[in-house]
N, C-alpha and C positions, 0 to 999 in steps of 0.2 A: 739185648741183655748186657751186651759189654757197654752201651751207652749209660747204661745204669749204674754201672759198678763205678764207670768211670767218676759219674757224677757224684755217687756217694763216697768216693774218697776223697776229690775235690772240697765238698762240702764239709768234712772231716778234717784236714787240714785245715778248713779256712778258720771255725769254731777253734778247735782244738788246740790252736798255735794262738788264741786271743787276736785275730785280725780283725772281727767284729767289734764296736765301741758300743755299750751301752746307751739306750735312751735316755734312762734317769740316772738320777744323779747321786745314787748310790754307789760310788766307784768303793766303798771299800768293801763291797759284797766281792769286787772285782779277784779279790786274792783269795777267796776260798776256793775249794777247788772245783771244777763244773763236771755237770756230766756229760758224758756223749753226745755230739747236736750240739743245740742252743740250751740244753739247760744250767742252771746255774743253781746249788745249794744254799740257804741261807742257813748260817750255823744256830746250836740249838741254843746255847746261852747267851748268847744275843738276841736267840727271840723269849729269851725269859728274862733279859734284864727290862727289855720297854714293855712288857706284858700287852700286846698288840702284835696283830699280824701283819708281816711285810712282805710284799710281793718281792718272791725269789729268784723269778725269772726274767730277764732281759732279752732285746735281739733288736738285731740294726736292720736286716737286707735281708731276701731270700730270693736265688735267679733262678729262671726256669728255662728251659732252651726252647727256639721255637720251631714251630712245624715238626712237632714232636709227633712219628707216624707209627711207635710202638701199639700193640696189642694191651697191654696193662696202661694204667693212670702214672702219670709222670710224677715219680716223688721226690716233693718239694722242699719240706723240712719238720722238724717234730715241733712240738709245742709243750711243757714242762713245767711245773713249779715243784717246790721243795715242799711243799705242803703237800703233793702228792708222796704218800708211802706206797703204791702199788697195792694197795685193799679196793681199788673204788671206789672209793668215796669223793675222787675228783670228777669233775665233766666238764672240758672243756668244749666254747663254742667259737662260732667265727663270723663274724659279717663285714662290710663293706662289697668294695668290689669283686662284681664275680663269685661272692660268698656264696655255694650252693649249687651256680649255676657250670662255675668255672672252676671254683677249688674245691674241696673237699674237706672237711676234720674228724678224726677219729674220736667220738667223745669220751673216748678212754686211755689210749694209749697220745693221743696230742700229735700224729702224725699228720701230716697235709700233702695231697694231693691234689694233681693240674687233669682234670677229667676228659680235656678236651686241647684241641692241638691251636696254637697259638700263631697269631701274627705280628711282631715285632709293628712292621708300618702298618697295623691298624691301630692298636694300642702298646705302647713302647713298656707301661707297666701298672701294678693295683694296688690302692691302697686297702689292706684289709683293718678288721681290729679283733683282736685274739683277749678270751678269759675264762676265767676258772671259777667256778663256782662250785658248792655243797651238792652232791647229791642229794641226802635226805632234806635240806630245808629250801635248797637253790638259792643259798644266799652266795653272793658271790666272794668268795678267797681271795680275790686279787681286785684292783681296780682295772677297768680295759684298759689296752696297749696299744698304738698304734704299730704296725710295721707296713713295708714296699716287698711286692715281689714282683722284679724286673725282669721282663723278655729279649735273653739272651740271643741278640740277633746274628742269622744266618747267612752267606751270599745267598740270597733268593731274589735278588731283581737287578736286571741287565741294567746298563744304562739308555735313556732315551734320548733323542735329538728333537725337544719339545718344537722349535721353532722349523723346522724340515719339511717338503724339501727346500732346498734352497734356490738364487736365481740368484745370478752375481756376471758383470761385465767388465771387460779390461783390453785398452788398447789394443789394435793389432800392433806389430812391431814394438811391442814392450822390452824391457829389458830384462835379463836374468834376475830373479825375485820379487819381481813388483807383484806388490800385494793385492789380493784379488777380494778373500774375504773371511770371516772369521765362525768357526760353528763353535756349538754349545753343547755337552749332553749332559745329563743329569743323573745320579743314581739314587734311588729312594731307600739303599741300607745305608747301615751307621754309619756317617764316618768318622765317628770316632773310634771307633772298635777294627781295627783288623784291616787289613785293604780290600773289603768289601765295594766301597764306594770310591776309591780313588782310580783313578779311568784316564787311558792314554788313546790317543787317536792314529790311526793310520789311512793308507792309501790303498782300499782294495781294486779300484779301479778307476782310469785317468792318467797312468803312466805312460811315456815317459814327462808328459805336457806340465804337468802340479804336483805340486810337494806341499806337508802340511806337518805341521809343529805337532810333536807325541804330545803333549803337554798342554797346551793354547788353543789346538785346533787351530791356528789359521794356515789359509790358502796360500801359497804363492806359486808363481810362474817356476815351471822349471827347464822351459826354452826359450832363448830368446828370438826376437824377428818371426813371430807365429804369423802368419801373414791369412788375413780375411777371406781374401780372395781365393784362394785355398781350401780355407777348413774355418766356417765361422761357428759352429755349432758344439759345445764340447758338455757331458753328460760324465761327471767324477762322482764316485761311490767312496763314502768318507765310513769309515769304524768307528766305533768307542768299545772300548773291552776294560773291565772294573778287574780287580784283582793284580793292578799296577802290571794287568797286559800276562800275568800268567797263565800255565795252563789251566783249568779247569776257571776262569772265569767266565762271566758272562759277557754279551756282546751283543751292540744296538747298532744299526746299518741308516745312513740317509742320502741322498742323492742331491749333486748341486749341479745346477747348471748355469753352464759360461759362455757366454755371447764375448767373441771377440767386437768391440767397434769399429768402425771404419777411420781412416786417418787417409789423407791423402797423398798417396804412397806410388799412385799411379800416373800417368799424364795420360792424356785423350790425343788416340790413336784413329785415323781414316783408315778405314778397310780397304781401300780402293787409292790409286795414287791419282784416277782421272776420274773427273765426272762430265758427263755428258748430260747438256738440258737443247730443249730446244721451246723457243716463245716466238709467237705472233710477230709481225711489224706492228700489228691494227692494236697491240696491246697496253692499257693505260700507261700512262705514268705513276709509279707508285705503287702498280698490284704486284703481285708474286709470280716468279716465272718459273720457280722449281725450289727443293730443296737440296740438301745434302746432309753427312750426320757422320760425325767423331765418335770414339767409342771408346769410355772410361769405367774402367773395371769398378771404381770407387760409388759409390753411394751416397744420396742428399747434394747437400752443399759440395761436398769434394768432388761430386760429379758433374756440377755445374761448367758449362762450356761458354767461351767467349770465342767467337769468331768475324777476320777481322780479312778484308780484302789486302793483298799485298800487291802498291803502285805499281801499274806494269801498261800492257797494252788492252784497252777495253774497261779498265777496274772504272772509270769513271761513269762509265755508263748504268753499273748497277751499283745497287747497296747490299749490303747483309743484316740480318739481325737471329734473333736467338729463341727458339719458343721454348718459354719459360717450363714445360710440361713434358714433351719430348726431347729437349736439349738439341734440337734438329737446326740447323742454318738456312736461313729463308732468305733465299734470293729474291731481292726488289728492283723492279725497272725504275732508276733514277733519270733517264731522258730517252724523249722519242727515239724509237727506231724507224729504222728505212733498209728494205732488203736491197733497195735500187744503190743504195749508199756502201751497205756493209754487208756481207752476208755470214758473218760470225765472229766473237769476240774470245780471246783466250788469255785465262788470265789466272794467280794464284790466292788460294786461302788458307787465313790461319787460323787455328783450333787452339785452344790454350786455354789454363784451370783459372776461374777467378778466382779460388780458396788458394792460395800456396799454402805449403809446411815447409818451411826453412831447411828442416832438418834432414831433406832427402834429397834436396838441392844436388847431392854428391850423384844422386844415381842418373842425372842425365837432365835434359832441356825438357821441363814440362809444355811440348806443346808439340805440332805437328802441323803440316804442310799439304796441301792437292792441288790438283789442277783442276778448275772447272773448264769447259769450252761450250759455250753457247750458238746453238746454231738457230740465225733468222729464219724465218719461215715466212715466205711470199705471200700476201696476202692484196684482195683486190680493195682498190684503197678508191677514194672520191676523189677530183680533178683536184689540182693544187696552183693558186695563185701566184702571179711571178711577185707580187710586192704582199707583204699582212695588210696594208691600207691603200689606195690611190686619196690623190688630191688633185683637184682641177679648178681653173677657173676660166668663167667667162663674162664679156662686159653684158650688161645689162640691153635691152631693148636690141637684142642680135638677134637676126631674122628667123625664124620657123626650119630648125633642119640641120640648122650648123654645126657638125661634128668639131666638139670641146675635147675628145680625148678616146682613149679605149683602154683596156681591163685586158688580160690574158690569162691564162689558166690552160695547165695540161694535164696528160693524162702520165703520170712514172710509171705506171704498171708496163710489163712487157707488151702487152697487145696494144697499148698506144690508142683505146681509142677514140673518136672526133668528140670536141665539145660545141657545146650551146648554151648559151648566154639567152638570158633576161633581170628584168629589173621585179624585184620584190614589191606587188603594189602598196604593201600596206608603207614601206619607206616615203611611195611617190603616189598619193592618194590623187591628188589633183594633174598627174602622167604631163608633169614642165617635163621630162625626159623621154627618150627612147633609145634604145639598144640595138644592135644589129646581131642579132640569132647566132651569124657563123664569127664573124671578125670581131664583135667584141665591141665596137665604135660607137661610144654613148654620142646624141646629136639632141640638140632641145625641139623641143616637143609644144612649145609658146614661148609668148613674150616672157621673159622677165624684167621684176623689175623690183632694186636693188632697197630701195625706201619701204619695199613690203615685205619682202623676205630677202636677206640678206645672205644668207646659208642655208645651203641645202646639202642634207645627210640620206644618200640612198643605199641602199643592199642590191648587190647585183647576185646575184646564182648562176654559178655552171655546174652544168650536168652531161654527165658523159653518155653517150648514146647507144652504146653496149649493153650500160648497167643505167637505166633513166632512176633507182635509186640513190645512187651514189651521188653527192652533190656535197656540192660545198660553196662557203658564203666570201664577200667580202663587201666592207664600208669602202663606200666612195663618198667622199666629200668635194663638193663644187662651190666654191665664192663667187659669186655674182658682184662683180667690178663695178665700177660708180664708173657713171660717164657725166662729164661735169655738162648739166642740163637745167641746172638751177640757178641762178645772180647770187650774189650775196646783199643780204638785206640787214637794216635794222636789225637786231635784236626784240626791241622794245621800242613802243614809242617814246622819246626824250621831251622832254618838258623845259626847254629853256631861257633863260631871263635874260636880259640887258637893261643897266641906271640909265638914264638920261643922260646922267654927266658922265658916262663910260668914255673911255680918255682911246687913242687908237691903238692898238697892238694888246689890247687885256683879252685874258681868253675867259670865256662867257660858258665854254661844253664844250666836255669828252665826251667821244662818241666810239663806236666799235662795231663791226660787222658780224655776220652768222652765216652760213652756207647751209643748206640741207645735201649738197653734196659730200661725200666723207673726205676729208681733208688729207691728201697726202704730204707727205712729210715736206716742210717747207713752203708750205701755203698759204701766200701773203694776200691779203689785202690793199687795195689803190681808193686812195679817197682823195676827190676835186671838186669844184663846181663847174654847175653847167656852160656852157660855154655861152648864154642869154646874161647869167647872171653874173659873168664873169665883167661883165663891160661897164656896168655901172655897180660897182660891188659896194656895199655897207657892210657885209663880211666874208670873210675869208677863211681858208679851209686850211691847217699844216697836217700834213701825214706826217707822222713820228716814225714809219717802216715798222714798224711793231702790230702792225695789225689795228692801230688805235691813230687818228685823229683829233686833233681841237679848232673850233669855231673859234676864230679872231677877229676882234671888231676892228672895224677900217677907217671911219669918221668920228671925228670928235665932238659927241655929245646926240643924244635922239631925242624929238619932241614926240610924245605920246597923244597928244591933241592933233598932231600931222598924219601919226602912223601909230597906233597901236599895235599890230603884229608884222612881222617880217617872215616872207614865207622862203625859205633859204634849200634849191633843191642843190642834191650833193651826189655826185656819181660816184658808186662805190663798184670795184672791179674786182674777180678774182686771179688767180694766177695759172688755173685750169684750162686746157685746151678741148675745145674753142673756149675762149675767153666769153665772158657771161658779166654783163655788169645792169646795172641796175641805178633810177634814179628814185631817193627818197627826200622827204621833204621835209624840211625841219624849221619846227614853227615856232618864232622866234620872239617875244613879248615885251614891251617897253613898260618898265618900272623907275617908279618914282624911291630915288633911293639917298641914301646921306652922304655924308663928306668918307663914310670909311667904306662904300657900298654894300649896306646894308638895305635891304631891301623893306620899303614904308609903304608903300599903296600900289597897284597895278588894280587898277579899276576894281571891279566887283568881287573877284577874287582876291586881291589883296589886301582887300580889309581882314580877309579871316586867317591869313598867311602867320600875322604876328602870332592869333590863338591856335594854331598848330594842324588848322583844316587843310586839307588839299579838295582837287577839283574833283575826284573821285568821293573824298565824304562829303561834298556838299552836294551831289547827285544822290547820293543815298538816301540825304536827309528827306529830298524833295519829293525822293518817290514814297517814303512812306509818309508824307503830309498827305502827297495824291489817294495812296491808300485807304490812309483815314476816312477824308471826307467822301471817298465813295463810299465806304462800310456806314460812314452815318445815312447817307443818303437813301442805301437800300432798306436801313433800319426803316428810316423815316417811312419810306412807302409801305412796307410793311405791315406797317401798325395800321397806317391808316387804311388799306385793301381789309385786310383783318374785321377792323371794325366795321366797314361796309358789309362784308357779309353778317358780320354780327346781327346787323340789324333788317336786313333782308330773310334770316331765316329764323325771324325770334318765333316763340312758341303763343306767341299772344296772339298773333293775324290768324285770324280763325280762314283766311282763304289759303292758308300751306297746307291747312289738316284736309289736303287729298286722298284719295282711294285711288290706288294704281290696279284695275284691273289688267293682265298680262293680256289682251285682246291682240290677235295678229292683225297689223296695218299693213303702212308705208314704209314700213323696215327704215333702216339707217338715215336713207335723205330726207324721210318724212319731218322736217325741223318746222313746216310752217302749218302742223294739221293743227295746233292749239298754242294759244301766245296767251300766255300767265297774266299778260301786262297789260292783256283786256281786262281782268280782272281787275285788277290793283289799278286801272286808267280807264274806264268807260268807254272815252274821247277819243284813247288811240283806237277802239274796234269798228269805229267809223269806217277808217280804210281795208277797205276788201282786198286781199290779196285771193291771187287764183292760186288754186291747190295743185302741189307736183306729184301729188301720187296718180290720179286719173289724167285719161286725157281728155283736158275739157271740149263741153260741146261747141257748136260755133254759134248758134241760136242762145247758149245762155250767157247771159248778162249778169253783170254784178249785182244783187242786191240792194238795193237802198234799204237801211236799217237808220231808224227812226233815231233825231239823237238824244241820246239818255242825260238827263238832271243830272247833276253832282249828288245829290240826295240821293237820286234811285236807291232803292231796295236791293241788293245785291242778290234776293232771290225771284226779284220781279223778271228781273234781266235773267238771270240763266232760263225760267222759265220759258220768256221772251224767244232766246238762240233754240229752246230746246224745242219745241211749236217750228219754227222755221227749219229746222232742219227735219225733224220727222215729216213736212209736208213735203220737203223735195226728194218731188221722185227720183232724181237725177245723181243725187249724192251715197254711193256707197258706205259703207262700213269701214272705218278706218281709224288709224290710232289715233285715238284725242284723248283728250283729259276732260271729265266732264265729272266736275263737283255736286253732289250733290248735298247739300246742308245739311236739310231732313230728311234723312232715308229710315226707313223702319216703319213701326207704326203710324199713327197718324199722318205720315207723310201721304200728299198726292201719290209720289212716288212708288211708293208701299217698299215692298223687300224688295231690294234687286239680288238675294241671293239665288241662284240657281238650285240649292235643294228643294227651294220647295215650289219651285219652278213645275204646274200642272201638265203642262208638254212634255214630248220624252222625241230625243233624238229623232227616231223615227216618224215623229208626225211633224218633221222640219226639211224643208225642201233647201240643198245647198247647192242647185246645179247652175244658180248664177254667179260661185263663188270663181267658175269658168271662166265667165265676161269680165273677168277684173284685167287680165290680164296676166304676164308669165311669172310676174311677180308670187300670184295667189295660184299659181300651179301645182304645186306640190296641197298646199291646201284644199283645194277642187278634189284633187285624188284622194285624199284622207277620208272628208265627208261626202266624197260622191259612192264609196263603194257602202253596198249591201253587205251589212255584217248581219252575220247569224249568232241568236246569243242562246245559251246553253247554259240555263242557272246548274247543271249536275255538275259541271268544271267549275264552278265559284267556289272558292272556299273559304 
């Protein structure tokens, strides 16, 4: 009730005192006097001078408070014209917004009321439109009006911290105020009106570490040197309170949270000042014999470790490096061990940050120092060679047996124990060598011999007899020495000339020697003549000591018609022990040549000399002349063999159209049971050869067989043979060739086909095919046995 009273004296001053401005533009209605409220008189002789009605009522604004939680209707303001006299005959009405549902009008008295309780931030305010009209006709008295009724807002809404909670990070070791981060809240009443909306922030919790602006909301540090290692994790509860932070305001809470970063603030610390590893002898080169590990409080990159061996006694022997994951120091064996040599190594390592930060510099040496000590560990190891290689050599063709050299190998382990030697066969496939088991003492095994293999590369193995595992290798290599066993000879055969008119002292050929020995350094050749041919000399020999020789002619002028070649033998020596010489011979040709000695004719040869031939392409030429005419030659016979049988087996000589019956004979040697060439020669069948498939009788006699006409009939005659031989009883069955011209019908002969042959197997006696002899043995057996036939098996 007093919120009413209040309002309506408010409301009463604001009218009353003219603080409202009219809508239209009737300002000098402005100075009549008004009534109560919003109404407003219009005077009467001004509504009698325009004889027309003029709306008497004005009104700018009507406010209404909000969250209005009275028992009665909120009253808003009246509503009035001059043309009401208080009879009724006025009715005023009301629409726009809210019209009805929200406000309310008396349609008599023009009062207005708020029915229902308001929200400023739902709707800030309404526009209605108010008018008057007749009772009895409802015409309307006044034109409609617009006016606003504004919702007078309350503190009713805290502020928010729409974007909350928060997350925010800042160096560790920051310094006093560094800025962290900035929050926001909001309030959803006026802020225009009252300090409703205007909102300061504070620090409910977070202290003593951040501070934050009343006003801005932002963050900052409020210790310096906060250190990570420490305390990374910080959780501040930030306020906002609207009503510029007084009492009875409201108030909105959000939470930020502060991650200190890391900076590298710390160096890497060894737990331990010693470490202690212990690795194999037997352990590669290059693998890992242990670790160790620095301890840096800092995180990522600032906790990145480098560690580094400091030169001392042993650092050479190992390496260090860094695992990128663990940050751990990985000890690497950089060179063989030997317990028999060292049996521990002690030495120092350093730890140290690859990130620096300059600016901590002050707090002390970012890095740190240990001692590792490495202890060998005895391990049983395989024999070890006195040399990594031997080399030996020996002369060629040295007897079966002769020790060239020997190999050693021991044992460094403590127990020392024996070794044994051999030779790798796959090295010495063909065993030129042999080893001695206990001593080591390679001896050859064969000849050698230095023009076939020149070096020899073998593997020898020792193995120790403790552990017949353990073993170990080495190359030997043997040179096989040149024993000087060869002369030196020619290189090539030389081809050399002499003019006629060769005048004495001109040299005619250079000459030069070869050895298939290998030439040691300084190895001369000796070139002279024979000592035959020294006494009557036409030429002569200068050694130049260079390994070379020239033929000098000695008489003045040679006749080619007396002597065409000169055969010049030459001892040629080496310098090798024993000494090895040799005599070659060098053929020396008299040429017809001119006044500059230029060389014009030497016999046969020297005609083709001028056109560029030598004695070698006119050898070439002659063999493929030879070639030739034998390929003609075989041609030639060819053809003509060819055409001999052409005509020997032409298709017109009606005596080739034979019938080969496959009859078993005389096998293979049977060549002379039938001769073609009686056929084709009548005259030659005169001669009676005796047959080699039987053994002939002693009582039979050759035949006389009548001699045949050149005419004859060639079928009188086979007839002829075929009569004499079915009458001898004496002659077998055997392979011939027997023509027959007419066979088939009409012939004497009839078919000689055996299907239609009236006989059958069985009513055929073959037990003379016995008396042939062992030739026709297996045949005798074939048709001497009693076969049983059984047509139900035939199918």
């Amino acid at each position: 009730m007093l919120t009413r009273n209040c309002l309506s004296l408010f409301l009463w001053v604001l009218f009353d005192k003219g603080l409202l401005t009219p809508l239209q533009s009737q300002a000098r209605s402005l100075g009549a006097k008004g009534a109560r409220g919003n109404v407003i008189n219009v005077p009467a002789d001004e509504a009698a001078t325009f004889h027309r009605v003029k709306r008497g009522w004005v009104w700018n604004q009507f406010f209404v408070l909000e969250e209005y939680m009275g028992s009665d209707p909120q009253y808003v303001g009246k509503l009035h014209t001059d043309l009401d006299k208080g009879e009724g005959s006025v009715k005023y009405t009301l629409s726009g917004d809210g019209a009805g549902t929200v406000f309310t009008v008396d349609e008599t008295t023009g009062d207005i009321h708020a029915i229902r309780s308001l929200d400023r931030e739902e709707k800030p305010f309404y526009t209605l439109r108010a008018q008057a009209v007749d009772t009895e006709t409802g015409r309307p008295l006044e034109p409609e009006s617009k006016f606003i009724i504004k919702v007078q807002d309350i503190n009713d809404n805290e502020p928010k911290f729409l974007d909350g909670p928060y997350v925010a990070t800042v160096p560790e070791m920051s310094p006093l105020g560094t800025f962290v981060l900035q929050v926001e809240a909001s309030d959803a009443d006026d802020p225009t009106y009252g300090n409703s909306a205007r909102v300061v922030y504070s620090i409910l919790q977070g202290q003593p570490y951040f501070s934050i602006d009343a006003k801005t909301g932002i963050i900052r540090t409020a210790l310096s040197n906060m250190d990570r290692e420490v305390r990374e994790q910080y959780q501040v509860l930030i306020q906002a309170k609207d009503m510029g932070g007084q009492l009875g305001g409201l108030a909105g809470t959000t939470t930020v949270n502060i991650t200190l970063t890391d900076v590298n603030d710390n160096p890497p610390r060894f737990p331990k000042s010693i470490f202690h590893l212990k690795v194999p002898e037997s352990s590669q080169v290059g693998s890992a014999v242990g670790r160790i590990r620095a301890v840096d409080n800092d995180k990522g990159k600032n906790a990145e470790i480098e560690y580094v061996i400091v030169p001392g006694d042993g650092g050479n022997m190992f390496d260090i490096t860094t695992d990128k994951i663990t940050q751990e120091g990985i000890m690497l064996l950089r060179k063989p061990l030997d317990f028999e040599s060292k049996k521990a190594y002690t030495f120092k390592v350093e730890a140290s940050n690859a990130q620096l930060d300059h600016r901590f510099h002050a707090m002390g040496p970012f890095k740190d120092t240990a001692t590792v000590k490495i202890n060998v560990l005895d391990v049983d190891e395989p024999p070890v060679f006195s040399r990594p290689s031997y080399t030996m050599e020996v002369y060629e063709d040295t007897p079966v047996g002769t020790v060239i050299g020997a190999v050693t190998a021991q044992d460094l382990d403590a127990g020392s124990s024996p070794i044994r030697y051999c030779i790798d066969w796959k090295s010495d496939l063909d065993s030129y060598f042999t080893i001695d088991a206990i001593e080591g003492t390679i001896a050859t095994n064969a000849l050698l011999d230095r023009e076939n293999i020149a070096l020899h590369n073998i593997s020898v193995i020792a193995t120790k007899v403790n552990s017949p595992t353990l073993t170990s290798q080495v190359g030997v290599t043997i040179n096989v020495l040149d024993v000087n066993e060869f002369p030196p000879e020619f290189p090539m055969p030389y081809e050399a000339y002499v003019c006629e008119n060769a005048k004495p002292g001109r040299l005619i050929q250079m000459i030069t020697a070869e050895d298939r020995d290998i030439p040691p350094a300084g190895q001369k050749f000796y070139f002279r003549l024979m000592a035959e041919a020294s006494t009557k000399p036409n030429f002569t020999v200068h050694d130049y000591g260079n390994n070379t020789a020239g033929i000098v002619t000695k008489r003045n002028g040679y006749n080619r018609r007396q002597q065409e070649f000169y055969l010049l033998p030459i001892v040629i020596e080496d310098s090798g022990y024993p000494v090895q010489s040799s005599t070659n011979t060098l053929t020396i040709r008299v040429c017809g040549c001119d006044t500059d000695g230029t060389i014009m004719t030497c016999n046969v040869e020297a005609i083709f000399l001028p056109v560029g031939l030598s004695t070698g392409a006119l050898i070439a030429i002659l063999l493929c002349i030879i070639i030739l005419l034998v390929i003609v030659v075989l041609y030639v016979a060819l053809r003509k063999q060819k055409k001999k049988d052409t005509l020997m087996t032409s298709k017109e000589d009606i005596r080739d159209n034979v019938i080969h019956y496959d009859d078993e004979g005389g096998g293979e040697e049977d060549t002379q049971a039938f001769d073609i060439g009686a056929l084709r020669n009548p005259k030659a069948a005169e001669d009676n050869k005796l047959r080699r498939d039987i053994k002939p009788d002693a009582f039979c006699l050759p035949r006389q067989k009548p001699p045949m006409e050149d005419n004859t009939n060639i079928r009188d005659f086979i007839n002829h043979r075929l009569q004499e031989n079915d009458a001898d009883p004496s002659a077998p069955p055997y392979d011939s060739l027997a023509t027959y011209a007419y066979e088939g019908n009409g012939s004497v002969a009839e078919s000689l086909s055996s299907i239609e042959s009236v006989t059958t197997e069985t009513d055929q006696e073959y037990d003379y095919l016995s008396d042939w002899g062992p030739r026709f043995k297996t045949l005798a057996e074939m048709f001497g046995e009693k076969e049983s036939y059984n047509p139900d098996t035939v199918t």
